[in-house]
N, C-alpha and C positions, 0 to 999 in steps of 0.2 A: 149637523148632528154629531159628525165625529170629530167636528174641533169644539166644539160645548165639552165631548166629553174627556178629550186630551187637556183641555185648560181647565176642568174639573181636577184630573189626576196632578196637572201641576200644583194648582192653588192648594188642594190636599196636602201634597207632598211638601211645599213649603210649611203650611199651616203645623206640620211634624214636627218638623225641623224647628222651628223657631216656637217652639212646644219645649220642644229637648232642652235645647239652647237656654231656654225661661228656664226649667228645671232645674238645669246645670248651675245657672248661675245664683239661683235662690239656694241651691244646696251648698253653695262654696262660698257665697258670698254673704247671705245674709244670718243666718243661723252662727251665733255662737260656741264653740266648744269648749265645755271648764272641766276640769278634770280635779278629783280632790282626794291625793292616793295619800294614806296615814297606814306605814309599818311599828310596828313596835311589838320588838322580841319574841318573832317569831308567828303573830297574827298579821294579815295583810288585807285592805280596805279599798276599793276605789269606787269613786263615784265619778260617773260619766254623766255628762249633760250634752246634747247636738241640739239647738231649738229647745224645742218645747218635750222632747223623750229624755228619760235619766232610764241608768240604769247601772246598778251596785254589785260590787263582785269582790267577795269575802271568802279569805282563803284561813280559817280556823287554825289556831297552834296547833302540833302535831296532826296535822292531816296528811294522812300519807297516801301516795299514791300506789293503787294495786299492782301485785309485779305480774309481769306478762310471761305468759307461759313458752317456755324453752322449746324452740323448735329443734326438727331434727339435722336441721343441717350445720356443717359443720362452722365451728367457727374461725375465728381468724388469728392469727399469735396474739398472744398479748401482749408483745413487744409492738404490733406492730399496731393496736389496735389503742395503745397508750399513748402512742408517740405522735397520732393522728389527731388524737382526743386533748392532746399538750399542744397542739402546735401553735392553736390561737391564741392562746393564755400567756405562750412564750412572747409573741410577738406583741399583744399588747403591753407585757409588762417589758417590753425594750422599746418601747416609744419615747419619746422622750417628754417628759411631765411638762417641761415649759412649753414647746411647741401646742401638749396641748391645751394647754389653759388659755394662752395666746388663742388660739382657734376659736374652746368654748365663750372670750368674753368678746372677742369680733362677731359670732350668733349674739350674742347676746345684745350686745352696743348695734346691729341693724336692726335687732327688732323690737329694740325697746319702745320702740313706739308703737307696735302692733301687739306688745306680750304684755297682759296683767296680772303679774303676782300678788296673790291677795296674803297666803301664807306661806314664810317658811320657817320650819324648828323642825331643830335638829339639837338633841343632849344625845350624847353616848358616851358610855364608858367603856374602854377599848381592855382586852384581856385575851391575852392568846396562852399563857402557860409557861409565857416566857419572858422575863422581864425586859431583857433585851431587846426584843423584836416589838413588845409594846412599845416600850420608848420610843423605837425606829419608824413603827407606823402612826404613832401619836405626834412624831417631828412632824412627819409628810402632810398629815392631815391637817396640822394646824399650819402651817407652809401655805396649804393651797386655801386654806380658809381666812388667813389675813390677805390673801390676793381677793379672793370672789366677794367678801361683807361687805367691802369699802366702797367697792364698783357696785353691789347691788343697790347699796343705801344710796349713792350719787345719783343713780339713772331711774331706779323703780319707785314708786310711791307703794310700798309695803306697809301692809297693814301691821301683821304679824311678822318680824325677823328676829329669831334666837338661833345662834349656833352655841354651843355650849359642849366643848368635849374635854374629857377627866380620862385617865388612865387607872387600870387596875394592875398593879405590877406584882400580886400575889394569887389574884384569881384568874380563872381559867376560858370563863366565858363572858361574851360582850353582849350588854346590856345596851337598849338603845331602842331610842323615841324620834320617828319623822314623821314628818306630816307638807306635803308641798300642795299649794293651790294655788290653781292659773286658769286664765281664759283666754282665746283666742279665736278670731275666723281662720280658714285650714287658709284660703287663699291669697291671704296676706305674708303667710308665713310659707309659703313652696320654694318661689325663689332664692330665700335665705336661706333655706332647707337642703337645696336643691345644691349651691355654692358651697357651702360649707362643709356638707356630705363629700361634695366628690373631690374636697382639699383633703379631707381627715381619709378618705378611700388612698390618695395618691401618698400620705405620710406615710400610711400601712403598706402599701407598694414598695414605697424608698426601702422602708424598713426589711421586708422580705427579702429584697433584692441584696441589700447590705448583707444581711444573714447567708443567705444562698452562695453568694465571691466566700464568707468568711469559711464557710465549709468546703 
């Protein structure tokens, strides 16, 4: 009677496990995820699809977020509280632009076989208030967009692909239309996820470390 009931609690406990396992694997492996996020100036859209659940998350123009009420403790300088709030900002913009596009098209070239772009547009009109500085980040942008059109048109069957960007060298604010759509299973995409990540983690490392000797 008491090994009936010990090879019950086994057979159970595998019966679990290999329950989970089925779970797991239908959750990662079979269920699609498409994702269909469209900004434009200043309203923001996305629609989520896992299987057979969607679900849409709309961030309205001018939607502002309530400000939180000032507590009584004290705060921290400002000096030191800016410099903190600067530091990732500093560090990504001293990355180096080729390393990382180099990066983003090796993601991209391992998973072009597992990644479907169905849309991408992109128009903007770039305006900061400064004529100079437009030109400077209208060079950049169009730099890295005759690198990524050429590679995505070679490797992806796009449905939709427009890039399209214009400068405003008198006005003040930038106008601008995306829309990206893709589908993917998660588990086809972790390992390239996974490698890629912790290359673009170790570039940001290098980069600290360089900063840190230069100070």
């Amino acid at each position: 009677m008491i090994v009936l009931k010990i090879v019950g609690y086994i057979a159970g406990g595998l019966a679990a496990v290999l329950l989970i396992v089925f779970m797991l694997a239908f959750l990662l492996l079979l269920p699609r995820v498409g994702m269909d996020l469209h900004a434009q100036d200043g309203t923001f859209i996305a629609k989520i699809r896992y299987g057979w659940i969607y679900k849409t998350i709309s961030l309205p123009k001018g939607k502002k977020k309530q400000p939180k009420q000032k507590s009584e403790k004290p705060s921290k300088p400002a000096e030191e509280t800016s410099s903190k709030s600067g530091m990732g900002k500093d560090i990504l913009s001293k990355l180096d632009l080729g390393d990382v596009m180099c990066e983003v098209l090796d993601f991209l070239d391992d998973v072009k076989d597992r990644l479907r772009i169905d849309v991408l547009h992109a128009h903007a009109v770039l305006a900061t208030g400064d004529a100079a500085k437009t030109g400077l980040y209208l060079g950049y942008l169009s730099a890295i967009t005759g690198i990524i059109y050429p590679f995505l048109a070679r490797n992806f069957t796009i449905k939709t692909l427009e890039i399209v960007l214009d400068g405003d060298f008198q006005g003040s604010k930038t106008r601008y239309d995306l829309r990206f759509a893709c589908s993917f299973r998660p588990i086809r995409m972790l390992a390239a996820g996974v490698k890629h990540g912790f290359r673009l983690y170790r570039m940001i490392r290098q980069t600290q470390k360089v900063e840190a000797k230069a100070k």
